[in-house]
C-alpha positions in Angstrom: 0.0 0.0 0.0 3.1 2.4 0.6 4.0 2.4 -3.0 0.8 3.2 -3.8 0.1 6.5 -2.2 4.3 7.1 -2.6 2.7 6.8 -6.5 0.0 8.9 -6.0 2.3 11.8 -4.5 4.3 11.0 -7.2 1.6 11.8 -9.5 0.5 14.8 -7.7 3.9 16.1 -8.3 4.2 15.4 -11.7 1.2 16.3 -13.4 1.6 19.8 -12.1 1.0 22.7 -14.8 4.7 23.5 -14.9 5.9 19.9 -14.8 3.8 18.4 -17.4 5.3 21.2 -19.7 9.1 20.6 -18.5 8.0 16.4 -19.3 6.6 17.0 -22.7 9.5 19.2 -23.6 12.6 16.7 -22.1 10.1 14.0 -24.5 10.1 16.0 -27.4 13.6 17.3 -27.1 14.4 13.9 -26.3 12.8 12.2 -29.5 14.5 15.1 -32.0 17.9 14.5 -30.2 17.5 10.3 -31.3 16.2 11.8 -34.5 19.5 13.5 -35.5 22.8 11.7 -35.8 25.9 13.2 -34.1 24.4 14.9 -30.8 23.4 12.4 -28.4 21.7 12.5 -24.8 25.0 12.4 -23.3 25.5 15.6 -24.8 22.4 17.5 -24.8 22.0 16.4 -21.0 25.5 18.4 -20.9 24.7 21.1 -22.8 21.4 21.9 -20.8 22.8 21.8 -17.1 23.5 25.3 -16.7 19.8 26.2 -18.1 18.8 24.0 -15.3 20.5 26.6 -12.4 17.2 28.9 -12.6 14.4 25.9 -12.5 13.1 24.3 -9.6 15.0 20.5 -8.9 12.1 18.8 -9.7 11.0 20.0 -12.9 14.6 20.1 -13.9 15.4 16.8 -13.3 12.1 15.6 -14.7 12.9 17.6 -18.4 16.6 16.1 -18.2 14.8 12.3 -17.7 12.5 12.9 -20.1 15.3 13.8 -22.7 17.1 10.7 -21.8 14.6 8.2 -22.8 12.7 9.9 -25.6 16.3 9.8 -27.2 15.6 5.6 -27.2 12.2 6.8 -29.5 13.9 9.2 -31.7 16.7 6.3 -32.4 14.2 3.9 -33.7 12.8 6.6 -36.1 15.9 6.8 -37.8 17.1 3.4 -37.8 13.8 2.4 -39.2 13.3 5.2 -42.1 17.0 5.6 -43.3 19.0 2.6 -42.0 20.8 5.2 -39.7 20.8 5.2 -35.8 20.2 8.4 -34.3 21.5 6.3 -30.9 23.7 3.7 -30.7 21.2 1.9 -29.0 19.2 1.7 -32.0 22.0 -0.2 -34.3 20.5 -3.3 -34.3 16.9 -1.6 -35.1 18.5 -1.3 -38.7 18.8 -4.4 -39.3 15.1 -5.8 -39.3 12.8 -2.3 -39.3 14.7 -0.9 -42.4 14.1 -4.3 -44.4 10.7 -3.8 -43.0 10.3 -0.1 -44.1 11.8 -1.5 -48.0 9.0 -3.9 -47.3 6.4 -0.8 -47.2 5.7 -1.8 -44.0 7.7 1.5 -41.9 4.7 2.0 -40.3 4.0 -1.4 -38.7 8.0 -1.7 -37.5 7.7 2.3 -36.5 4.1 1.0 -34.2 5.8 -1.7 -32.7 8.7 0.3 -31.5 6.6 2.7 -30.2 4.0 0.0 -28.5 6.9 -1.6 -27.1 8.8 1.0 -25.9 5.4 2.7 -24.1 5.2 -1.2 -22.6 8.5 -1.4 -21.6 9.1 2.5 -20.0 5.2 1.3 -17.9 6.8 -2.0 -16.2 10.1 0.0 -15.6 8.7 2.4 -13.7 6.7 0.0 -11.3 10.1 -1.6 -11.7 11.7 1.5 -9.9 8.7 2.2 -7.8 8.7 -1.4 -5.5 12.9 -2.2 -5.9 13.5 1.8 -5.1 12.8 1.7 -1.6 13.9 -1.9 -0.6 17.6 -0.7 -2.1 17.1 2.7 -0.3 16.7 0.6 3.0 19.8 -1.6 2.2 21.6 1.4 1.3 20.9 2.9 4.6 23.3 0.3 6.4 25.8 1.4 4.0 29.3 3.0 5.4 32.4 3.9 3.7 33.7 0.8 3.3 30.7 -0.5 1.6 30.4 2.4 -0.8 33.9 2.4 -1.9 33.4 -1.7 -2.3 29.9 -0.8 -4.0 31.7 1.7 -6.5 35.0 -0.5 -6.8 32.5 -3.4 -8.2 31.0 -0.1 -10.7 34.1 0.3 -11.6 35.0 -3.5 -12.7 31.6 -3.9 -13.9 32.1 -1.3 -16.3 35.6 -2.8 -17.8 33.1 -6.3 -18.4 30.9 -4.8 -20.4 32.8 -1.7 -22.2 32.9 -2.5 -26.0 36.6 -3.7 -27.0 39.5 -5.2 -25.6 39.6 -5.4 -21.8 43.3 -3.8 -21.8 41.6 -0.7 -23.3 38.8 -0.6 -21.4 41.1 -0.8 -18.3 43.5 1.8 -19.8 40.5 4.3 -19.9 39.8 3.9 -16.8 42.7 4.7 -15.3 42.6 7.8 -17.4 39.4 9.0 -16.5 41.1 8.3 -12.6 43.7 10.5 -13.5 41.9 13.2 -14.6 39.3 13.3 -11.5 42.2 13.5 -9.0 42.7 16.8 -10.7 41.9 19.6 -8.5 41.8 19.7 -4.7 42.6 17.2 -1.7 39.3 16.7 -0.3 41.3 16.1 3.3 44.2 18.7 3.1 42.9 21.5 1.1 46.2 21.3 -1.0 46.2 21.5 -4.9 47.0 19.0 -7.3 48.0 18.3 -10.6 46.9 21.7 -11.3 50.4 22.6 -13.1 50.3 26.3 -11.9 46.6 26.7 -13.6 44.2 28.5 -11.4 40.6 26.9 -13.7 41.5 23.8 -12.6 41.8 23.9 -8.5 38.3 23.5 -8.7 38.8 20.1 -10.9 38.2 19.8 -14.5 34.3 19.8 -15.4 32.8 17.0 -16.1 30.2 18.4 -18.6 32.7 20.2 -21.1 34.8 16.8 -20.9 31.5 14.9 -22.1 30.4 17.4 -24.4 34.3 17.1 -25.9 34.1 13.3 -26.1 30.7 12.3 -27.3 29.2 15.9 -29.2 32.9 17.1 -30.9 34.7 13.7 -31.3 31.8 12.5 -32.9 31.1 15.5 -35.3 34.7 15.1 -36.5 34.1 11.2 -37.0 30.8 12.2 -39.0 32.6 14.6 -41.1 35.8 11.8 -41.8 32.9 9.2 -43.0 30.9 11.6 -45.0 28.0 8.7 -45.7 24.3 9.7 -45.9 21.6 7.3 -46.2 18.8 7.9 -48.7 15.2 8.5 -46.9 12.7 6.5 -47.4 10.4 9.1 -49.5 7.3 6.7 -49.7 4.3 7.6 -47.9 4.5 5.8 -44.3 1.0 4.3 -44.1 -0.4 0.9 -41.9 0.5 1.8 -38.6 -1.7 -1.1 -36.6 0.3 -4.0 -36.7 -1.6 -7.0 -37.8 -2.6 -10.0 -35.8 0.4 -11.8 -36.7 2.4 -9.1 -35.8 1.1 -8.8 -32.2 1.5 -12.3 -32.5 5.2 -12.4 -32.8 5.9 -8.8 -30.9 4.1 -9.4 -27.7 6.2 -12.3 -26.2 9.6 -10.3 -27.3 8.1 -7.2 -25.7 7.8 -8.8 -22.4 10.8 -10.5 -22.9 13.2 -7.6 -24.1 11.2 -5.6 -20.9 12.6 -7.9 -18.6 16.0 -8.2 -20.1 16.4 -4.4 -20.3 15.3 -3.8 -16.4 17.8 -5.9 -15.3 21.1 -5.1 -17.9 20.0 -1.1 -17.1 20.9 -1.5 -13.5 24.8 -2.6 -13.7 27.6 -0.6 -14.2 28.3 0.0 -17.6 24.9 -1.9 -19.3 22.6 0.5 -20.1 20.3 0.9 -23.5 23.2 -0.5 -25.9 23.7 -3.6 -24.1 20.4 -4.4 -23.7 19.2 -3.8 -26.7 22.2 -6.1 -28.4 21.6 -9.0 -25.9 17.8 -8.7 -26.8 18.3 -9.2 -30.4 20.8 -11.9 -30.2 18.6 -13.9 -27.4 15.3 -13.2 -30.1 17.6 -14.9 -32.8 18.3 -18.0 -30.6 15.0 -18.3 -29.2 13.4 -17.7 -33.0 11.8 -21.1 -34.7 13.4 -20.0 -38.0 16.5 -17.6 -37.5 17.1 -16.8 -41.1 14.1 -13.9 -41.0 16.0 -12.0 -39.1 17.8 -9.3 -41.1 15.3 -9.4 -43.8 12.3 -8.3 -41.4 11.9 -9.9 -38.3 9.4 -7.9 -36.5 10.5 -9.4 -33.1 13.8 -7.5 -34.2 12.9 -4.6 -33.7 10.5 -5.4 -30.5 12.6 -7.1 -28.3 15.8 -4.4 -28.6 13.3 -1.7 -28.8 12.0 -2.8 -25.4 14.8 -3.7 -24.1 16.7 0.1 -24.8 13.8 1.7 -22.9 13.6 -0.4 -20.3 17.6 0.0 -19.4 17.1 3.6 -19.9 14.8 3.9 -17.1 16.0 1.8 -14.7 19.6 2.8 -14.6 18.0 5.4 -12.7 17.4 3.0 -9.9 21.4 3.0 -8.5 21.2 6.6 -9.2 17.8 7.8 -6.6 18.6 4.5 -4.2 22.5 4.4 -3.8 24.0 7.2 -5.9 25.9 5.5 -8.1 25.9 6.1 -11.9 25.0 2.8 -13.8 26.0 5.0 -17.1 27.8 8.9 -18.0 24.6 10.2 -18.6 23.1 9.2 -14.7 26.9 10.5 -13.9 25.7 13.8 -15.1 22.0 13.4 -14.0 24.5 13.6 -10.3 25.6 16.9 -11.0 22.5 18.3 -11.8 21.1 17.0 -8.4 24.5 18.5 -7.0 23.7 21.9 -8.8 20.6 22.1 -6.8 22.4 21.3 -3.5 21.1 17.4 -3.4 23.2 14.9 -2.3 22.7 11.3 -4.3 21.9 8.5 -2.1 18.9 6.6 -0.1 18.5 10.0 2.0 16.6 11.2 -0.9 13.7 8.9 -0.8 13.0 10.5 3.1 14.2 14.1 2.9 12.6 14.6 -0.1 10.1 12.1 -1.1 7.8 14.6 -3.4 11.7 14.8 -5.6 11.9 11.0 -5.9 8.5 9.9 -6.5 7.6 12.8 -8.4 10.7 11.9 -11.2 9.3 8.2 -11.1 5.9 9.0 -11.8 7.0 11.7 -14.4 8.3 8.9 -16.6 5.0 6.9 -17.1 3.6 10.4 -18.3 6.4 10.5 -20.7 5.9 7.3 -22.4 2.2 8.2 -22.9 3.2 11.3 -24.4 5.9 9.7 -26.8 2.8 7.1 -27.6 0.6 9.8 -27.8 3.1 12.5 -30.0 6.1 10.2 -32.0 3.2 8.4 -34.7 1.8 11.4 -35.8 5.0 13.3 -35.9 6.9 11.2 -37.9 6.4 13.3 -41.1 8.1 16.3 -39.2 11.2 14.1 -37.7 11.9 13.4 -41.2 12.0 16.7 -42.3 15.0 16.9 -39.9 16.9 13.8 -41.0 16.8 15.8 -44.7 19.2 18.8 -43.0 22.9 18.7 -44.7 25.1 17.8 -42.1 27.2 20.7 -43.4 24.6 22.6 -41.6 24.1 20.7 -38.8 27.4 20.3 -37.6 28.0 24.0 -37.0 24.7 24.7 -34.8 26.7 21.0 -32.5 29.8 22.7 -32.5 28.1 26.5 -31.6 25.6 25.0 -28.8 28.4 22.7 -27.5 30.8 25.9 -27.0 28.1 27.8 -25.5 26.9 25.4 -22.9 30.8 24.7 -22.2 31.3 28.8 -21.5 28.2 28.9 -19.6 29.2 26.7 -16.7 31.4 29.4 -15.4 31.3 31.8 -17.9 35.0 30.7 -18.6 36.9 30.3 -22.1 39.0 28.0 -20.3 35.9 25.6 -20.3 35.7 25.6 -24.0 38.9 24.5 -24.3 38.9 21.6 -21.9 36.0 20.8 -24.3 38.0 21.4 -27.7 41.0 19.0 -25.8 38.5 16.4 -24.7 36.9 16.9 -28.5 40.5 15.6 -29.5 41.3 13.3 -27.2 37.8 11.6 -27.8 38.6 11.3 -31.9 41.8 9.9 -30.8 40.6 7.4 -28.7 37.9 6.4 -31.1 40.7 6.2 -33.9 42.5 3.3 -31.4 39.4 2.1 -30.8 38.9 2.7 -27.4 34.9 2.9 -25.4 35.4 6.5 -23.9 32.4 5.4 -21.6 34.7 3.9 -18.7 36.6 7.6 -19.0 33.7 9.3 -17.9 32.7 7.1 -15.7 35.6 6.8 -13.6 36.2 10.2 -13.7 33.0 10.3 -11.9 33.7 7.4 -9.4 37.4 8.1 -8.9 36.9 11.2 -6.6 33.9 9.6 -4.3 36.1 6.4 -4.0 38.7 8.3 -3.0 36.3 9.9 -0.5 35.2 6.6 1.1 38.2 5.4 1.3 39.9 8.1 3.3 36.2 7.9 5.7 37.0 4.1 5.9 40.5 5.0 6.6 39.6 7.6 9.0 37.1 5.3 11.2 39.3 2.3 10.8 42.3 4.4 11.8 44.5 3.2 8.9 43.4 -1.0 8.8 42.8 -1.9 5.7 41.0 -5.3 7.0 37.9 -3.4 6.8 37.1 -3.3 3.9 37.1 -7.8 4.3 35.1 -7.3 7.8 32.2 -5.7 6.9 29.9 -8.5 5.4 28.3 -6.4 2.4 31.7 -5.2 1.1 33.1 -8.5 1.7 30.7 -9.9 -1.0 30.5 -6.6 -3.2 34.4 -7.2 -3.3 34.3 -10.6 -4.1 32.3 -10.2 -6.5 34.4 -7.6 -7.9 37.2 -9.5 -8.1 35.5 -12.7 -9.6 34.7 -11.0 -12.7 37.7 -9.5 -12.9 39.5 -12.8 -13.1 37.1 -14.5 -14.8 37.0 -11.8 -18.2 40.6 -12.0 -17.9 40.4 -15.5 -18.7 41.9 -16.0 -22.7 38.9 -18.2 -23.9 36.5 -15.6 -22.0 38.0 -12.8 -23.3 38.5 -14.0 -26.5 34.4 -14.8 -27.0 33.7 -11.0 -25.1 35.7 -9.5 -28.0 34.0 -11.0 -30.7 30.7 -11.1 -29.4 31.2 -7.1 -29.3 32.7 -7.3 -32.7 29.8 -8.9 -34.1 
């Protein structure tokens, strides 16, 4: 009965005048974002966080969800219409619901994503709704030890699942260490690695370093390909999916659903993942394999599903234990910081109308995505006919302005323009900048629990091996460490992310 009425304050939160407007913009932006190729929610989310200083928490954090998973809806768009994913998540949507648009059936494969992904973004949110607060009351016995242990598993959890070699992945997050120990000693005051510069005692933001490595690096890597798909210019007509369809799409819904609420919790997972392990368990699971690739509708169900689902529930570690599952709940943690809230299992009884107000905020969403992506589909393709040589200038021109309105600093922009370099660089070697970001994140509160653990343990290290939850959060750390590191294991990891 408590998750009902937490729901129904939830609700009265959400459907508030000012929130409902902040919802159906972060849906809307959300959607055009997947739409377009080269921007991202990774960066948008960036780009937005200093507009966010002058709104209340709430509404800000419900516009910033909202663009987060309407970006999942945009993708499919995209992928379906023009064989081109606006997200990365939506790869694998090419594959069946563009043979299924060459079919003349775009608006069958366009319903389905959209009835799937409403399906999907419904069970996540009771999802969220009952497992929020029983991790919020785990979380509560938490102590330093078993943070640090919690984000040391984050951090190893993220070098299983990062796409490409494991030595890379490992290599980038030591990197992304590096570069959050920049700044100042949280215990002595003193400055480091700060080479003389005065911008960086404060650290080096985390938002123009994002910005740099997913909205420049991949504007330059647009440019170097220089590939544009033809639109699909036929009428898209048929949107009800037949019998047959619903036939075929309804089991993979509720089975990419399930897949996605679980993957979107660890470290690391997130839409991608989810969406690639839906399509390949489809295939297995499919009586006759061969349709897929040549229009599979449970192709483009299950991943579809599976994206949104992930996307919502990787905000579960973020509201219970305030720990980023992916870069974009990294920078969901500075907005909250922006507004002077503290991530963690406090939230759900300091401010309960925040919490259950964001969660019921993203059932409204889906229903407006239902409600608004069908009959806007003629106007998202509109967009996908802008030359990139036009496009690319208003990236580059936002990007620099949300970079120089964090602190109204130059030097911002070009922490951005280095990161913008670094991030071609690294996609050049083929390296997943993901674990950068998200140990730059982790490094500096690990480094905070561990001094705290240090500090109460007064200097034994055993504690960490004492404490029965960060015992097993270690163990299991170290587990899957050894166990990718295995040559057969790693071996199959690398080309089932090759594939």
């Amino acid at each position: 009965m408590d998750v009902f009425a937490n729901l129904a304050t939830g609700f009265g939160v959400a459907v508030t005048p000012e929130n409902l407007l902040f919802c159906l913009a972060g849906v809307l932006l959300g959607t055009l974002i997947g739409v377009l190729p080269g921007i991202g929610p990774l960066t948008t989310v960036a780009l937005l966080l200093p507009l966010t200083f002058q709104l209340e928490p709430v509404g800000a954090l419900i516009m910033l969800a909202g663009i987060y998973y309407g970006a999942q809806y945009g993708g499919s768009t995209t992928a379906i219409l023009v064989n081109l994913p606006g997200e990365a998540s939506s790869v694998v949507t090419c594959l069946d619901g563009h043979a299924l648009a060459r079919q003349g059936r775009a608006g069958t494969a366009l319903s389905t994503a959209a009835i799937g992904s409403f399906i999907a973004g419904s069970v996540a949110t009771v999802v969220i709704a009952v497992a929020g607060p029983l991790l919020g009351l785990i979380a509560l016995s938490f102590g330093p030890a078993e943070y640090w242990a919690l984000m040391a598993l984050g951090l190893v959890g993220v070098v299983v699942l990062a796409r490409g070699p494991v030595l890379k992945a490992m290599a980038m997050i030591l990197v992304g260490l590096l570069v959050g120990l920049v700044g100042t000693d949280v215990t002595t005051g003193t400055a480091r690695y700060t080479f003389g510069i005065p911008e960086l005692v404060d650290g080096v933001g985390f938002a123009p370093v994002a910005m740099g490595l997913f909205g420049l690096a991949e504007v330059v890597i647009n440019l170097e390909q220089g590939a544009r798909r033809d639109l699909l210019t036929r009428r898209v007509a048929g949107l009800l999916p037949t019998r047959d369809d619903l036939r075929r799409a309804l089991p993979a819904i509720f089975r990419g659903t399930t897949l996605g609420s679980l993957l979107g919790t660890l470290p690391g997972g997130g839409p991608v993942l989810s969406a690639f392990a839906s399509y390949a368990m489809e295939k297995k699971l499919a009586a006759e394999p061969a349709r897929f690739g040549n229009g599979a509708i449970e192709g483009v169900a299950g991943p579809e599903s599976a994206n949104n689902a992930a996307a919502q529930t990787s905000f579960i570690p973020l509201l219970t234990l305030g720990v980023p599952a992916n870069p974009v709940m990294a920078l969901m943690i500075g907005a909250m910081m922006i507004h002077g809230i503290t991530p963690g299992p406090q939230v759900m009884t300091a401010q309960p109308e925040l919490f259950w107000g964001i969660i019921a905020s993203m059932w409204i969403g889906n229903a407006l995505l239902l409600v608004f992506n069908l009959p806007l589909i003629g106007l998202w393709v509109r967009f996908l006919s802008t030359p990139y040589r036009l496009l690319f200038p208003m990236i580059v021109l936002f990007c620099s302005l949300g970079a120089f309105a964090l602190n109204n600093s130059t030097f911002e922009v070009l922490v951005m323009a280095a990161a913008g370099l670094a991030g071609y660089a690294f996609r050049k070697l083929g390296c997943d900048t993901a674990p950068l970001l998200m140990a730059m994140v982790l490094g500096p509160m690990m480094e905070e629990h561990f001094r705290r653990a240090m500090l109460l343990s007064q200097g034994r290290l055993a504690v960490f091996v004492e404490r029965p939850i960060s015992l097993v959060l270690l163990a299991i750390a170290v587990t899957l460490l050894l166990f990718v590191l295995v040559p057969a294991v790693r071996q199959s990891r690398e080309e089932v992310f090759r594939e």
